[in-house]
N, C-alpha and C positions, 0 to 999 in steps of 0.2 A: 930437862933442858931449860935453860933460863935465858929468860925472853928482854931484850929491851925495849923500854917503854918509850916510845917517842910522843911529844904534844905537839900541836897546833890548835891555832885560832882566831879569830876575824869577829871584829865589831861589825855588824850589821846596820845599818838605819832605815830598820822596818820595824814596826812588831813583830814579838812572837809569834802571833796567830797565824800572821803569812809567812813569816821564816819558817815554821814548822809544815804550813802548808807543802811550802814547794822546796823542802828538805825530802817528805815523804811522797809522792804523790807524783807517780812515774809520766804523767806528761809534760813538769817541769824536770823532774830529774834528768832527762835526755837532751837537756839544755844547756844544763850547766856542767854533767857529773864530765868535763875531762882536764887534764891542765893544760893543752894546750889548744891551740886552733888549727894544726895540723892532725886532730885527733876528735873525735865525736862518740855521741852516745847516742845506736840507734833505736835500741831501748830498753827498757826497763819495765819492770815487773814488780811489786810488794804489795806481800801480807803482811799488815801491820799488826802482828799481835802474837804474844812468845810463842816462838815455836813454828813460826811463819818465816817464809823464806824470799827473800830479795835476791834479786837478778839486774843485772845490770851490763849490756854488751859492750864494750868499749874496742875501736876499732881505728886505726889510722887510716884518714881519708883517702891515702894512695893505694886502699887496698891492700899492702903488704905486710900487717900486723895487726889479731885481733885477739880479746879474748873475754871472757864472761865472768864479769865477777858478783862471785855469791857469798850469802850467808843465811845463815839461821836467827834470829831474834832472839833472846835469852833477857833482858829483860824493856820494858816501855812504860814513861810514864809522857801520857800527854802532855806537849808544850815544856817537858823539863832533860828528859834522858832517855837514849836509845842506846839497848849493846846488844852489840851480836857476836858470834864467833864464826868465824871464816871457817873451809873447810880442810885446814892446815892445823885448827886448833888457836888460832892467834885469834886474841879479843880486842873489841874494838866499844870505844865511847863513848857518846858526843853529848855533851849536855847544851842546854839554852837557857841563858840568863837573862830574861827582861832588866831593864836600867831605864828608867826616861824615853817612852817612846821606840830605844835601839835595843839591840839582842845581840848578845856573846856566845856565841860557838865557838865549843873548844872542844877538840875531838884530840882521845887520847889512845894510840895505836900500840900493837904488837909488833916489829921491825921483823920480816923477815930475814934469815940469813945470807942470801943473793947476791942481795946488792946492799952497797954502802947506807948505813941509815942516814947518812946527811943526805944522800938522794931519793930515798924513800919521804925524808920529812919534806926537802922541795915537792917532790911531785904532790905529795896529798896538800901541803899549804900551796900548791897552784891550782887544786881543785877546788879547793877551799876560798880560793882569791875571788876565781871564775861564780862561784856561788855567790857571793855577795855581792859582783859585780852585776850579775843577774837580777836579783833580788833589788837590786835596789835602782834597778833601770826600769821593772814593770813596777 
């Protein structure tokens, strides 16, 4: 089956140190991981290290839609690159670039078959948005 590739990505103005902190690091994860504000993340779970598995609930606040998203880690390098693959087989990869102070995340996904990928790439660059937006308010 051949998979399409979707990117995203968001300049950050933090360091690495803390972008990668609270990328990994399930009591900010629950803060930021959703795209919208009618949606939340009540929590999360990671083992940072290959072969370690991340969990992540994501749930709409009206109670009427939720679900658990997981993966495996396949590979990690500190403050530079994280992939995993989901449990559908689709791989995912977000690297962090330091620049002056700010950090470049750019996560480059597997498109499910589903749904349209131009709504698959909104929704991950509005988690993407909500992450920075985060990151750079604490």
């Amino acid at each position: 089956m051949v998979r399409t590739s979707v990117k995203i990505d968001a300049w950050i103005a933090s360091d690495i140190k803390k972008v990668w902190h609270c990328w990994t690091q399930p009591e900010h994860i629950t803060k930021w991981n959703f795209a919208s504000e009618d949606w939340y993340c009540p929590s999360a779970s990671n083992e940072l290290t290959v072969g370690g598995k991340y969990t992540a609930r994501m749930e709409a606040r009206d109670g009427s839609f939720g679900f658990d998203f997981e993966a495996i880690y396949d590979e990690i390098v500190e403050h530079n690159k994280i992939s995993y693959t989901m449990p559908d087989g689709r791989k995912v990869t977000t690297t962090f670039e330091a620049d002056n102070g700010a950090t470049n995340v750019t996560t480059v996904f597997d498109a499910e078959s589903m749904n349209p990928v131009e709504m698959q790439q909104a929704g991950w660059q509005a988690i993407l948005n909500n992450f920075k937006k985060y990151v750079e308010a604490n």
